[in-house]
C-alpha positions as CSV (number, residue, x, y, z in Angstrom):
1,X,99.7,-21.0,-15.6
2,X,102.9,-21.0,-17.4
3,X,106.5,-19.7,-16.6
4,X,106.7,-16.7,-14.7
5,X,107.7,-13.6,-16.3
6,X,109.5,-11.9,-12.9
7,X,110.0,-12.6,-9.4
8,X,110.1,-9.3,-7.5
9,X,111.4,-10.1,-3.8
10,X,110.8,-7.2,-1.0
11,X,113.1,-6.8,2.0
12,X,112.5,-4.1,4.8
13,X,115.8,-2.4,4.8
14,X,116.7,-3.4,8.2
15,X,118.5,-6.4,6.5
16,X,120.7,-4.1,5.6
17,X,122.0,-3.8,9.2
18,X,125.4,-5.7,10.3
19,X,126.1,-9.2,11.0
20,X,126.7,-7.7,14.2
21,X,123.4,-6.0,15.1
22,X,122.1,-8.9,13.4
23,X,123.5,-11.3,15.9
24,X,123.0,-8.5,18.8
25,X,119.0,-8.7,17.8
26,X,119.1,-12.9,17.8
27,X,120.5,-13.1,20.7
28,X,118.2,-10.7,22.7
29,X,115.5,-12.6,20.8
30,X,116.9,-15.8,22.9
31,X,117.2,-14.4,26.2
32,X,113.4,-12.8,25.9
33,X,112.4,-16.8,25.2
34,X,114.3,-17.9,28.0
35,X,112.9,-15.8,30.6
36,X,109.4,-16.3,28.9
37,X,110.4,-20.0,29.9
38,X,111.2,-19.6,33.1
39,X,108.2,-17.6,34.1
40,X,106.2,-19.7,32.8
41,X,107.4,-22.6,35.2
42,X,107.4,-20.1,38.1
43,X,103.9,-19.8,37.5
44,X,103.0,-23.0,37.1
45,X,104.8,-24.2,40.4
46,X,104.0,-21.4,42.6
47,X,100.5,-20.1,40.9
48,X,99.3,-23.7,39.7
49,X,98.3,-22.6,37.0
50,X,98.9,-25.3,33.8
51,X,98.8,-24.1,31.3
52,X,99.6,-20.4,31.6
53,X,99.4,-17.9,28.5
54,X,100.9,-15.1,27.0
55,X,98.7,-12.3,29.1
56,X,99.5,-14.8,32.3
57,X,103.8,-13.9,31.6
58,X,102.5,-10.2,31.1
59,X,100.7,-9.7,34.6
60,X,103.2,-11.6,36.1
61,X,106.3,-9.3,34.9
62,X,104.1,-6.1,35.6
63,X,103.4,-7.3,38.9
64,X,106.8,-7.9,39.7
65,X,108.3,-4.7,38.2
66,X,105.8,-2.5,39.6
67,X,106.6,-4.1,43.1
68,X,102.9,-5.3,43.4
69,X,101.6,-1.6,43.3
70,X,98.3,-0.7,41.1
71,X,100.4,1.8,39.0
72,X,97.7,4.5,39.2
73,X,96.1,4.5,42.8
74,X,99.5,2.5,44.5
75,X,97.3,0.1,46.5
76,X,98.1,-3.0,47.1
77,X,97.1,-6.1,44.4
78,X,96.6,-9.4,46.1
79,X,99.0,-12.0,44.6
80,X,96.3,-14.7,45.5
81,X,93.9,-13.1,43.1
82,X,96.3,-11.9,40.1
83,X,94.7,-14.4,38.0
84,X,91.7,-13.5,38.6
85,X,89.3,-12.6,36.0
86,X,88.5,-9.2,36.4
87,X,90.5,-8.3,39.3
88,X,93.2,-6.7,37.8
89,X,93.8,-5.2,34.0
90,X,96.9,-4.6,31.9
91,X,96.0,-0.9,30.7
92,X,97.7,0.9,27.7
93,X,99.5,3.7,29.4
94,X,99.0,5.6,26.2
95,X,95.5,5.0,24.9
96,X,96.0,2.2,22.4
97,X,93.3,4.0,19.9
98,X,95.5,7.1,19.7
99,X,98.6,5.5,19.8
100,X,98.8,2.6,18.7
101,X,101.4,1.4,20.7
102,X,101.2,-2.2,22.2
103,X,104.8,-2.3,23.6
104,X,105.6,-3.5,26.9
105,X,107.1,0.4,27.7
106,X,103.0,1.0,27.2
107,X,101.7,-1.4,29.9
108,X,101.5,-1.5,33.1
109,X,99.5,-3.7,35.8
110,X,95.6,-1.6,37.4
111,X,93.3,-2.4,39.7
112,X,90.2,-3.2,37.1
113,X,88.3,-0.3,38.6
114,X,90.9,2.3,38.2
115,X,91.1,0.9,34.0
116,X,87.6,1.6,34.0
117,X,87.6,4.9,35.1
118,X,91.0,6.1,33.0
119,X,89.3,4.9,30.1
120,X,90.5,6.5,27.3
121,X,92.9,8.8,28.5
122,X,96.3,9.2,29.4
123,X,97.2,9.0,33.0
124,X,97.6,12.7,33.1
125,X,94.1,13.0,31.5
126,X,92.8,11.2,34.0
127,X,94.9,11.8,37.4
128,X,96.0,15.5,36.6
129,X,93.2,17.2,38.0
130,X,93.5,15.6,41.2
131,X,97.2,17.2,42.4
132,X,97.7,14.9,45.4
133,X,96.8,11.7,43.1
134,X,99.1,12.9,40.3
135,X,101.7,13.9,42.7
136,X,101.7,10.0,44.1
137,X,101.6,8.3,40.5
138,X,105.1,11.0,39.6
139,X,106.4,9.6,42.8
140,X,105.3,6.0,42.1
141,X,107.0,6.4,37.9
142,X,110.2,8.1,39.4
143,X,111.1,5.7,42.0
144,X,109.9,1.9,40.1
145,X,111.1,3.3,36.7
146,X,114.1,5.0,37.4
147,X,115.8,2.8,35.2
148,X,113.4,2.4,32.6
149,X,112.8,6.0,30.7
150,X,110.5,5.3,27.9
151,X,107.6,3.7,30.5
152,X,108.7,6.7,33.2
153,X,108.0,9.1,30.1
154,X,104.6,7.4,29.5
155,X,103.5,8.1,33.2
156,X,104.1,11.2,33.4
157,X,103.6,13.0,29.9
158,X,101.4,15.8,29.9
159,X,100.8,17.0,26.5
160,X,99.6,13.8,24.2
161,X,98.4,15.7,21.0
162,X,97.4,14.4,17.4
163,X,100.8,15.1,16.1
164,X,102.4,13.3,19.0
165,X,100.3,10.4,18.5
166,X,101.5,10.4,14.6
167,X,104.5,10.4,15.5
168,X,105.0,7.6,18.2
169,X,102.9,5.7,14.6
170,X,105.5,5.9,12.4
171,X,108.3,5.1,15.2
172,X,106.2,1.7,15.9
173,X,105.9,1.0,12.8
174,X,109.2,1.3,11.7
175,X,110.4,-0.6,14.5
176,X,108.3,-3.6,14.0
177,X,110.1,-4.1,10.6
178,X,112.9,-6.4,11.1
């Protein structure tokens, strides 16, 4: 249709950031792949499983990290039967619809069951009545995420309002742009 009159060109401002961070970002980038990689192979060797996808990686990590513990009642999930269907659920600590959040630091590994009956709530929503069940998960959070704040804080937060809901929106959104 002709020459164009302009070319307007958009960048998200974290382009900005130093050759350095830049470079810091890449490479964390890389080693995320690599262990991707390598669990892959661990399941496909030890699990059989083929052809194993992205949710396959995901159970697998959560199982490992939460030291084969249902994150909300702490019983026991079968390694046998991790893959399968409907045994086992990865839940949004943080209710997805009022968070939005879909970070790894908002995930952990439940009995199907226990998803079920959380549904939309927040662990505290759903646990807090029950003080011996609560006091279990804050002893479960403390001890496998001792090193891991941001998922420790999504156990155990009491208060998830509208505002902090809008806010954890605009901090996932602005870290999703670079």
């Amino acid at each position: 249709y002709g020459a164009p009159c302009g070319v307007n060109i958009e960048l998200a401002r974290d382009l900005s950031k130093t050759f350095d961070d830049r470079r810091k970002i890449a490479k964390d980038n890389l080693e995320r792949e690599e262990d991707y990689r390598a669990v892959s192979e661990r399941l496909r060797s030890e699990f059989h499983l083929t052809a194993p996808k992205g949710t396959d990686v995901l159970k697998f990590r959560l199982y490992e990290e939460q030291g084969g513990k249902c994150a909300y009642s702490q019983k026991t999930i079968d390694s046998a039967r991790l893959f399968e269907s409907n045994y086992v659920q990865i839940d949004h600590i943080l209710p997805y619809s009022r968070s939005f959040d879909d970070g790894y630091n908002n995930k952990v590994l439940v009995l199907t069951a226990e998803n079920q009956h959380k549904k939309d709530r927040t662990p505290f929503e759903y646990l807090g009545g029950d003080k011996e069940r609560w006091e279990k998960l804050e002893t479960f959070a403390e001890t496998t995420y001792k090193n891991n704040r941001k998922k420790r804080e999504n156990l155990l937060r009491r208060n998830f309002s509208e505002s902090s809901a809008k806010d954890l929106n605009y901090r996932a959104i602005n870290d999703t742009r670079y």
